[in-house]
C-alpha positions in Angstrom: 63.1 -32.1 -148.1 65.9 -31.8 -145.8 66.1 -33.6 -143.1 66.4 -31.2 -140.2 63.1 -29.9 -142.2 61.4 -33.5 -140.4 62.4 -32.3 -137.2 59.2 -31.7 -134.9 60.8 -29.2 -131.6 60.1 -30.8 -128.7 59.6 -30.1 -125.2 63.2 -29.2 -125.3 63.0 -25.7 -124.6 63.9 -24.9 -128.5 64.8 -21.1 -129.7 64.9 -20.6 -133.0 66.1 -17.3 -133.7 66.6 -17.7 -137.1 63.9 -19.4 -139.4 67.0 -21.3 -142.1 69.3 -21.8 -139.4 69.3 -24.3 -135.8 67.6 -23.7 -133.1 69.7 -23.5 -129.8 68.6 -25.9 -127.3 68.6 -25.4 -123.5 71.2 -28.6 -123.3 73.4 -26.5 -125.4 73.2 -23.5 -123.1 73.8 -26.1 -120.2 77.2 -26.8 -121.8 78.3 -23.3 -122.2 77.6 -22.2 -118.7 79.6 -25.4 -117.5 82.0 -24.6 -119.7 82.5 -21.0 -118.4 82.1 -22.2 -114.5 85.3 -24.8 -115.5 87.7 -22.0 -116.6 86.6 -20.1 -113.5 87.4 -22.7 -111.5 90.9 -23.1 -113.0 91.7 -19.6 -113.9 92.0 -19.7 -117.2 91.1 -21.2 -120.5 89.6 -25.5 -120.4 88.8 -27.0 -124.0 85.3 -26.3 -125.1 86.0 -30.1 -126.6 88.0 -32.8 -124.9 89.4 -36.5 -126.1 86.5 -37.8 -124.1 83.6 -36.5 -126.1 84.7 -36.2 -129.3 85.0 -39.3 -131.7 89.0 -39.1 -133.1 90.0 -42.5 -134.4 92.7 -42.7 -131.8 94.7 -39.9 -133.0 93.7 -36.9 -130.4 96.2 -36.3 -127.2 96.6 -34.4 -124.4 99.3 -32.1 -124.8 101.4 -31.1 -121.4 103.7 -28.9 -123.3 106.6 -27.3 -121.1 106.3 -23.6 -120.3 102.8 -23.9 -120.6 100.6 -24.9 -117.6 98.0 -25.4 -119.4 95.6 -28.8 -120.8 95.8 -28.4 -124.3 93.8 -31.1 -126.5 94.2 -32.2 -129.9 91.6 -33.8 -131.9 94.5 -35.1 -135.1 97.7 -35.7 -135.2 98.3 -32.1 -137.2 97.0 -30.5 -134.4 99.1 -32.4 -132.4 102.0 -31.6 -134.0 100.7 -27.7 -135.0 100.5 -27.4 -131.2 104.2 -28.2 -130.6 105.0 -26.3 -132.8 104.3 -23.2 -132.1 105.6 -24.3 -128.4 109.2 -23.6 -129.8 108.3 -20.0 -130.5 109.6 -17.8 -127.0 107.4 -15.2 -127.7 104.4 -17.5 -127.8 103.2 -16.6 -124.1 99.8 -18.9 -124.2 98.3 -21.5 -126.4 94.4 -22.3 -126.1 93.0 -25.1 -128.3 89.2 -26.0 -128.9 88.0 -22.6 -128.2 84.7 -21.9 -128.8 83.4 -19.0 -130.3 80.9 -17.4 -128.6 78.5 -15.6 -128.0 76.5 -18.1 -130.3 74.2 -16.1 -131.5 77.2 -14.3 -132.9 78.1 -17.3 -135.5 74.3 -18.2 -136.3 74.1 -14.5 -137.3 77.2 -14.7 -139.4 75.7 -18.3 -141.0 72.7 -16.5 -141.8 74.4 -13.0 -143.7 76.1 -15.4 -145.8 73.3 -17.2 -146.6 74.8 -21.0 -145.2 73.9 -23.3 -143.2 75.1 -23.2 -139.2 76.4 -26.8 -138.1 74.1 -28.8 -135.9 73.7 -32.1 -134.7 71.2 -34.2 -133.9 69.6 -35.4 -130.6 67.7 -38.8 -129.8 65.7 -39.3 -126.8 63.1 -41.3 -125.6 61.1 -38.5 -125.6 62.2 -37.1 -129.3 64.5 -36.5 -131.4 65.7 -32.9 -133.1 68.1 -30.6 -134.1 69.8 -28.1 -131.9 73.3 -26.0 -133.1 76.8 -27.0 -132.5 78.9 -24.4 -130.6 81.6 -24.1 -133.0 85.4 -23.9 -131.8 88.5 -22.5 -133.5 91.6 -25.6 -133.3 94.3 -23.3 -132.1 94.3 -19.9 -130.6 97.4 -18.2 -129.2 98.5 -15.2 -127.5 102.6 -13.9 -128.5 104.2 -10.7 -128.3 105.3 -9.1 -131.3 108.6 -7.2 -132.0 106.8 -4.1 -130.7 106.4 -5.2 -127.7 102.2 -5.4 -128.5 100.0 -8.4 -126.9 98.6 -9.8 -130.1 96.7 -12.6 -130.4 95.9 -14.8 -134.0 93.3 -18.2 -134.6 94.1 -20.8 -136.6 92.5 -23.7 -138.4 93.7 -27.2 -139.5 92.7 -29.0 -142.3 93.8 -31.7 -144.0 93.8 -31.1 -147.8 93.7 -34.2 -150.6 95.6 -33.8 -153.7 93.3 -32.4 -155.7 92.3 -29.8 -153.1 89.3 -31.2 -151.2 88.8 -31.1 -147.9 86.6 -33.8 -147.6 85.3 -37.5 -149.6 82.0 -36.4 -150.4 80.5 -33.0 -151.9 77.9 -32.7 -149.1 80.6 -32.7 -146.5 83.0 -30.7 -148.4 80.3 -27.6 -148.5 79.8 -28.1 -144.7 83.8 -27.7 -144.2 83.8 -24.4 -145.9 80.6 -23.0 -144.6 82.1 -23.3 -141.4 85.3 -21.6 -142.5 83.3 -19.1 -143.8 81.7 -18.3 -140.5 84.6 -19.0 -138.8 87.0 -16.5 -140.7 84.2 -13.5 -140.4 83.8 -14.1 -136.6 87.7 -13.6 -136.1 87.6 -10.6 -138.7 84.6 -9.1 -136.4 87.1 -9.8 -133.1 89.6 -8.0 -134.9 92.4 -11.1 -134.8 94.3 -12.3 -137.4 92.4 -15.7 -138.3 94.6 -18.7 -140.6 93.9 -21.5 -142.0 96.7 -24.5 -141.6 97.1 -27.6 -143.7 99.6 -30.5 -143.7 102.0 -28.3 -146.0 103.0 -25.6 -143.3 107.0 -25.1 -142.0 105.6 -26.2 -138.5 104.6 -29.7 -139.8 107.7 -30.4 -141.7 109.3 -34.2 -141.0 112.5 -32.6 -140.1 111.4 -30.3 -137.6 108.7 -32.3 -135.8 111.7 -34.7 -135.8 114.2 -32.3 -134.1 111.2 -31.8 -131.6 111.3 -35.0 -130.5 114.8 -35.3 -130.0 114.3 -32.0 -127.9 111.7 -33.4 -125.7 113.9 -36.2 -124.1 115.7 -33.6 -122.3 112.5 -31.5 -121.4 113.0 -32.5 -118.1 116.3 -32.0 -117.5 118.3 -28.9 -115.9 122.0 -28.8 -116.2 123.7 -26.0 -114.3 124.2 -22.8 -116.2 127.6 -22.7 -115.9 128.1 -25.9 -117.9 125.2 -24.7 -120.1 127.5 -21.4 -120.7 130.7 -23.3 -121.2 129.6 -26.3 -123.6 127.7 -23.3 -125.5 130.7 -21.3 -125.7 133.0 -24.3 -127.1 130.2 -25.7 -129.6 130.5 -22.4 -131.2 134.1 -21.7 -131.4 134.5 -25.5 -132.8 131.7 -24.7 -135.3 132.8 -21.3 -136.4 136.1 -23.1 -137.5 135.0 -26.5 -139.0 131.6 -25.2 -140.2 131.9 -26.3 -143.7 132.6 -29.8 -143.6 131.7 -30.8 -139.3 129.3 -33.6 -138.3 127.2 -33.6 -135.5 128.7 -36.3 -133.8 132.1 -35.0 -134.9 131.3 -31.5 -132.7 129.8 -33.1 -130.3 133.2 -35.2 -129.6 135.2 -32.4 -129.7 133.7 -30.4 -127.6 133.2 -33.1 -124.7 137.2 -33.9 -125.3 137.8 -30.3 -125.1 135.7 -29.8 -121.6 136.6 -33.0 -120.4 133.1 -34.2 -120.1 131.0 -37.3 -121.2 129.5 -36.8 -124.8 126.1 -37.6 -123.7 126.4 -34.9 -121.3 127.6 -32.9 -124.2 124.7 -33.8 -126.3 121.8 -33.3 -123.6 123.7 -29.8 -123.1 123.3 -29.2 -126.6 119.6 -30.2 -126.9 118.6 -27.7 -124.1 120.6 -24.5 -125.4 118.4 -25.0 -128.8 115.5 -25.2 -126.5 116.1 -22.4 -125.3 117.3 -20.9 -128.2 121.0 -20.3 -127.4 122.2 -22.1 -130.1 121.5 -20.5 -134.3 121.1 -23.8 -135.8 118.2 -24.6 -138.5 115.6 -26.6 -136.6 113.6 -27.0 -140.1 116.9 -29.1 -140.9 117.5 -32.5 -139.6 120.1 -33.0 -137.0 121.6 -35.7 -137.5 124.5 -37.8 -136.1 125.9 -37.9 -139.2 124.7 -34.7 -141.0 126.2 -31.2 -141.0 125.2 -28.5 -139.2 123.0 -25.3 -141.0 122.9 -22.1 -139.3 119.2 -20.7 -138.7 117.9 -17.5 -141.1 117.3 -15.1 -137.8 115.6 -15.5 -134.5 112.5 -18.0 -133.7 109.8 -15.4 -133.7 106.4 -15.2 -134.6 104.8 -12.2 -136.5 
């Protein structure tokens, strides 16, 4: 016997609406309806889950990414890095992360087509303990604009995967983590928006690029008059175009502060913030290096 089976319902104002899957409790509906009167409050989308109430093993943040005013939490460090990611992308026009997919009865009707189990959890009181259903959240949602000038909007899903293609240490969990894809991927399907799932092994989570990111993000604060931006952009292309073969970073960098007459850190920060904003066609999936060449990008930073 199963162990939700031992469950007695308590005077927790339990509805069961499906005899195999969780009953939704009325603290569960409580969390919902503060959930919603948060992203009135702020005008837009709040995390269903936060860093607070979720257990993590120190590896969730809170991601203030720049362009978008927005709170965006991460519950692993491939969200984390996921997240910023897509950042990069200009037609990316809003990223939302925990969002929960509701209505709920939606995803315990889904469970129950396929035949699986919903995901719960269980609650002790002093007065009793049972089961009531987790509200279920998609890591990564994002709105973009695609080359047709459509609002489009896609889900994603990070998982770690093992070497020999598990998802999780033991069998019992492993089933749970692709129910719940299951459900997941036929909610999205029924919203009609494009719904994938991301693991360790995707372009956005490459060393190299997440390392270029960071390099970027010293100078996320700083704002260097277009003019320079416009001349140092102009020069680091002209030296490129001529010396692309054999060039090193630090080598273009020198040359083009001798050439303006300006310091090469100034040079370098200039340089940073034209790929940030995409004024520059170098390969940010390479490594930029002081002492590396330079590799041209394959076309623009868009996402489709």
């Amino acid at each position: 016997m199963k162990s939700y089976e031992n469950i007695k319902e308590g005077n927790e104002g339990l509805l069961k609406l499906h005899e195999t899957q969780p009953p939704i409790s009325v603290s569960v509906i409580n969390s919902i309806d503060a959930w919603n009167h948060k992203c009135k409050v702020k005008g837009g989308h709040v995390p269903f889950l936060s860093i607070k109430t979720v257990p993590t093993s120190g590896f969730a943040s809170v991601n203030l990414l720049k362009g978008f005013d927005v709170q965006l939490d991460t519950l692993s460090k491939l969200e984390t890095k996921f997240v910023k990611g897509l950042a990069y992308y200009k037609n990316i026009v809003a990223i939302s992360t925990q969002y929960p997919l509701l209505k709920i009865t939606e995803t315990l009707s889904i469970a129950e087509n396929l035949g699986v189990r919903h995901p719960s959890n269980i609650v002790s009181n002093k007065r009793s303990r049972y089961e009531q259903v987790s509200v279920m959240t998609t890591d990564v949602l994002i709105t973009y604009i695609d080359s047709k000038g459509n609002t489009c909007k896609e889900a994603f899903s990070l998982k770690y995967i093992s070497e020999d293609g598990c998802y999780r240490s033991t069998q019992n969990k492993e089933l749970n983590t692709k129910n719940k894809l299951q459900i997941e991927a036929i909610y999205w399907e029924i919203k009609e928006v494009k719904w994938s799932e991301i693991t360790q092994k995707h372009p956005l989570i490459n060393k190299d690029f997440q390392d270029n990111l960071s390099q970027m993000s010293v100078y996320d604060d700083v704002n260097y008059p277009k003019t320079l931006l416009k001349k140092v952009r102009r020069k680091i292309l002209l030296i490129y175009s001529k010396h692309a073969a054999f060039i090193e970073f630090h080598a273009l960098i020198e040359l083009v502060a001798a050439s303006l007459k300006i310091a090469e850190c100034k040079v370098r920060g200039c340089f940073w913030v034209l790929m940030r904003e995409h004024q520059l066609p170098f390969n940010m999936h390479r490594k930029i290096k002081p002492f590396g060449l330079l590799y041209k990008s394959e076309g623009p930073w868009l996402w489709e």
